[in-house]
N, C-alpha and C positions, 0 to 999 in steps of 0.2 A: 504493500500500500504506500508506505514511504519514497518509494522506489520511483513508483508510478507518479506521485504528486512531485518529486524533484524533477521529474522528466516533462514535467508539463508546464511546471515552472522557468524550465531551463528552453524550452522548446517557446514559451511567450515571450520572456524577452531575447529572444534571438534575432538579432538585427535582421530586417528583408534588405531587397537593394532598395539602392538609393530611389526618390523618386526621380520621374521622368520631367524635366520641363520643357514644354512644346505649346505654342511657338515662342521662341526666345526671338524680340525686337532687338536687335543690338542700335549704338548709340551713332553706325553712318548709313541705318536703315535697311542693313542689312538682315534676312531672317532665317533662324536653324530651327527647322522642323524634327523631331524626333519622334520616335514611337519602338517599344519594346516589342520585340518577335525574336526571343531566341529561337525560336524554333524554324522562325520564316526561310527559303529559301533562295527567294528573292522578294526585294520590296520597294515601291516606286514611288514616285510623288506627282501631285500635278497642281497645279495652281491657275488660276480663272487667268493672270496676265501672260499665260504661256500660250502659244497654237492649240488649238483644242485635240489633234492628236498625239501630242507633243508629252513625253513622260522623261522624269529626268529618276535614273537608279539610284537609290539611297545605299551607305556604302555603313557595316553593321560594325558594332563594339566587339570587344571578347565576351563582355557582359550581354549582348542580344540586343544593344540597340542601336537601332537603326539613323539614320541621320541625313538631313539635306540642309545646304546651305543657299541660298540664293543670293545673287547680286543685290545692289541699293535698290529699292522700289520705291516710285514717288508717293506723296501720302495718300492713303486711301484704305477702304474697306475691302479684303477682300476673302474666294472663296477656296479654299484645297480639299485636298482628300487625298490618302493613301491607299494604294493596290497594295496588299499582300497576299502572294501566291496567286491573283489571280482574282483575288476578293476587293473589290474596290467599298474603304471603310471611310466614316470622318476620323478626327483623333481624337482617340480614347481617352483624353485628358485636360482637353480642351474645351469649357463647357460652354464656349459660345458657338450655339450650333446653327446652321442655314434652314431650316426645315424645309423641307419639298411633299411635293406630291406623293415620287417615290425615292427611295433614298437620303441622304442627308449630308451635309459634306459641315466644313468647321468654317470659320471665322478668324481673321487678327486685321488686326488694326497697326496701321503704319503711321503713326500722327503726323498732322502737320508743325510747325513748329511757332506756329501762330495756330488758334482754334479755325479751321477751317470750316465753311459753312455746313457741312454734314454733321461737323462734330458737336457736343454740348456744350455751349458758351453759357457766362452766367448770364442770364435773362430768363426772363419770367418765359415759363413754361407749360405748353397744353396738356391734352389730357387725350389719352389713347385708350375707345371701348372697347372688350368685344360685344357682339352681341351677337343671338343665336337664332335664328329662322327655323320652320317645320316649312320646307320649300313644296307648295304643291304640283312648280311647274316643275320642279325633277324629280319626284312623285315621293312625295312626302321627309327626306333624309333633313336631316339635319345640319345645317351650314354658318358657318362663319360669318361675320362682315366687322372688319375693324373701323371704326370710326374717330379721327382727329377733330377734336374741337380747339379754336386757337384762346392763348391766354387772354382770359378776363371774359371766356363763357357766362361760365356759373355764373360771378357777380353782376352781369349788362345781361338782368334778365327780359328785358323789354327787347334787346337789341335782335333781328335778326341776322342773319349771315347768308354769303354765298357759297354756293356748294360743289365743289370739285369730286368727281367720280374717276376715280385712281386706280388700273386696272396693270395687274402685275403679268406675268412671261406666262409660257411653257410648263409643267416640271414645277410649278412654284404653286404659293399660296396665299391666302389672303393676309398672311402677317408680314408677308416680303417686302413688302413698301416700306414698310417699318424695320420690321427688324434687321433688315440688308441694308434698306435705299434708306435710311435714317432718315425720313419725308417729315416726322416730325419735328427734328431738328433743325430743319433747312426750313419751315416752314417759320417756327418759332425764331430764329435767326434772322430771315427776312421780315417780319411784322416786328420786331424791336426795331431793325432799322427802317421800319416806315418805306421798307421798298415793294412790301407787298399790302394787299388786302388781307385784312384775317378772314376766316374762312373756312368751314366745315370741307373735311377731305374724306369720304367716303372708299371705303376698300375690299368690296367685294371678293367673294372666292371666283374667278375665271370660267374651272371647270365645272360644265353644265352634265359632260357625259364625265363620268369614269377616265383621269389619267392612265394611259395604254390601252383605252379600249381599240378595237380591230380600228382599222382608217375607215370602214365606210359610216361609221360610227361617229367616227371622230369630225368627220366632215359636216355633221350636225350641231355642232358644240357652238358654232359663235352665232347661229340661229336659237339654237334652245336658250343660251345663256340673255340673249337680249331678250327674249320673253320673261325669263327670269329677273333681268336686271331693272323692266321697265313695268311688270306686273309686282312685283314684290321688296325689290331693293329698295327704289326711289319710295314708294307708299312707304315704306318701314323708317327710311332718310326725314321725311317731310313729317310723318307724324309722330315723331318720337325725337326728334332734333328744333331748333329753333331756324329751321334753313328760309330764305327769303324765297319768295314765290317768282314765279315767270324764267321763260328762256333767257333772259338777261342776265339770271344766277343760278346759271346751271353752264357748267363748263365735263369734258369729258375727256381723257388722256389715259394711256396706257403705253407700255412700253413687249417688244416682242409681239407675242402672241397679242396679249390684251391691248398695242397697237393697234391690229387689223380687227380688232371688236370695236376700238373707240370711232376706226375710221366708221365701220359699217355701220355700228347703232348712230354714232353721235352726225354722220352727214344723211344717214337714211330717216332723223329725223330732226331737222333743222327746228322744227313747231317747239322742240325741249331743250336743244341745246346754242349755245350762241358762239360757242367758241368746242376748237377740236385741235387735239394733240396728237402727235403719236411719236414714239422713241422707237429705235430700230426693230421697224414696225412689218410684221407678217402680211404683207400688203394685199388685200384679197387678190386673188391670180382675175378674178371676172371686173375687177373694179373699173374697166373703161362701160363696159357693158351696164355692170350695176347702178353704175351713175351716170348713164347718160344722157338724161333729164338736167344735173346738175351741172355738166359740162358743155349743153347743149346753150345753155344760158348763164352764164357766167355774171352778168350784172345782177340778173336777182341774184345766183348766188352770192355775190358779193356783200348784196345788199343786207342779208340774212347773217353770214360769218362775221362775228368781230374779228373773228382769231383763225387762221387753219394752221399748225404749227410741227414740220417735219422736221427730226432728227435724224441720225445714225451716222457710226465712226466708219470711216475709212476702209477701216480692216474686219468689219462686220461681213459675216458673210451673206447678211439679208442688204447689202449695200445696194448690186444692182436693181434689186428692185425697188428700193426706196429714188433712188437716181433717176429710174423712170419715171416713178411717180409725180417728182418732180417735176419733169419735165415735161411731162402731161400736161402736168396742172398749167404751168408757165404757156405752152403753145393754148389752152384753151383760153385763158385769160383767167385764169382763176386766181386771188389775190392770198398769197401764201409765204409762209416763211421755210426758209429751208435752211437746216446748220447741216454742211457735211464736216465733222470735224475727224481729229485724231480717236483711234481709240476702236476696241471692241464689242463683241455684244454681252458686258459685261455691266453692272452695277455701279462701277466708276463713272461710267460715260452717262446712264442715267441718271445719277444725284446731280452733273453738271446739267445736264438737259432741266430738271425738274425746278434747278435756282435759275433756271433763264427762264422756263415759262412762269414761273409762279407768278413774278414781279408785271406780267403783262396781263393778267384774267384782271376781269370785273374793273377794269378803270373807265 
């Protein structure tokens, strides 16, 4: 008995290894990823500012851990994941996680060296709901919808506000505007400096079918979801929020995927919306066809848009189609903005897109 209780004693304090620390920011923005796999045979890294099939081999301790190091990265948020053997994981140790649809990948922060408009400056700060639908148009499930209200809601209880409908990628979900694209923050940042309108920012879940369901499936999604978004999001935005009434306060934007939904719903119904966004934007493949009406007549439309406002980086590979889009729009007359800038179909290149359009809605 003695025996056994020294052995259990001797066995709890017996040192483990060391912990892992991952990700480590060093101080020229350099960053070491690490993750423990003695066992692993091989194990690889990838990170959102690399080519997307792009993996660099992590090279292992005596101890089993694994390790990468990258070049300086400019500041920003961004997303990784490690492959081991095969298994592509987020880091086990890192609790800022991406959530997705399917899968889930990590988070680190590369600061700026000044608080940059993403990041959390001291100023007075909104407030981020969720709140939960029983959706009858996707037959009954239960669904998300994150809601920003900007500082000094609560107290300007009379006051109401404009409403931005904020629609996230692919593979993503309704917390990704926030918990990636830090919209709150950028939002809260511009309304201290009096650069934006404050402004209810509504954040829908995207997906109407099933993420993965088969393509012919999936080809009904940004029809099912405007049923969704316009039967039950908006009603649940307007009577449960203090938002101001009329297409004059009602603005529409998404990036990726929920791009080619902002274009569809927000130009397919000009009577709700008065201004339209989109960030490297899944540009319907029928859009000359679908809007023919609207390109067919460009002064009314004109007359109707405050806002049409095109994104996407360079090195996106939804570029060429947004480049035509443009260019469409431009030979019809349609009065538009367009940023082709630097940059990927990444998150980084979004929160840029989102502190230029913010400062332009509702003036």
């Amino acid at each position: 008995m003695l025996t056994w209780f020294a052995a259990a004693i001797a066995f709890a304090q017996s040192p483990g290894p060391p912990p892992v620390v991952s990700p480590e920011v060093h101080s020229d923005k350099r960053v070491t990823f690490r993750i423990r796999a003695p066992k692993a045979s091989e194990v690889a890294f990838f990170g959102d500012w690399m080519p997307t099939d792009a993996r660099e081999k992590m090279t292992p301790s005596a101890e089993g851990v694994w390790s990468y190091t990258s070049g300086p990265l400019p500041p920003s948020i961004y997303l990784y994941s490690f492959t081991v053997d095969g298994v592509t994981i987020a880091d086990p140790v890192n609790p800022r996680i991406k959530l997705r649809s399917l899968t889930s990948a990590s988070m680190v922060e590369v600061p700026a060296d000044s608080p940059a408009l993403w990041q959390a400056r001291d100023v007075p700060h909104g407030s981020v709901d969720i709140n939960w639908q029983h959706s009858k148009v996707t037959g009954g499930e239960p669904r998300w919808v994150w809601v920003y209200t900007p500082p000094g809601y609560v107290k300007e209880r009379s006051r109401r506000y404009p409403v931005l409908y904020l629609l996230h990628g692919s593979n993503d979900t309704a917390g990704g505007w926030t918990l990636a694209g830090n919209a709150n923050f950028i939002l809260d940042n511009l309304i201290a400096e009096k650069k934006a309108v404050p402004m209810v920012v509504v954040m829908p879940y995207g997906h109407a079918v099933p993420f993965g369901s088969p393509r012919e499936l999936q080809a009904k999604n940004t029809a099912l979801f405007e049923e969704y978004l316009l039967k039950e999001v908006i009603p649940m935005a307007e009577s449960k929020y203090r938002v101001a009434p009329g297409r004059a306060n009602r603005a529409i934007a998404g990036l990726s995927m929920g791009g080619g939904q902002s274009l569809a719903v927000g130009l397919g119904h000009l009577e709700l919306f008065s201004a339209v966004a989109a960030f490297s934007s899944a540009v319907p493949q029928d859009f000359e066809t679908r809007f023919q009406a609207l390109l067919a007549d460009a002064k009314a439309t004109n007359g109707k848009l405050n806002l049409l406002w095109i994104g996407c980086g360079s090195s996106d590979f939804l570029i060429e189609r947004n480049d035509k889009l443009a260019a469409l729009l431009k030979s019809r007359g349609v009065n538009h903005n367009y940023r082709r800038t630097e940059g990927a179909h990444t998150y980084t290149v979004w929160r840029q897109y989102l502190g230029e359009l913010a400062p332009l809605l509702f003036r």
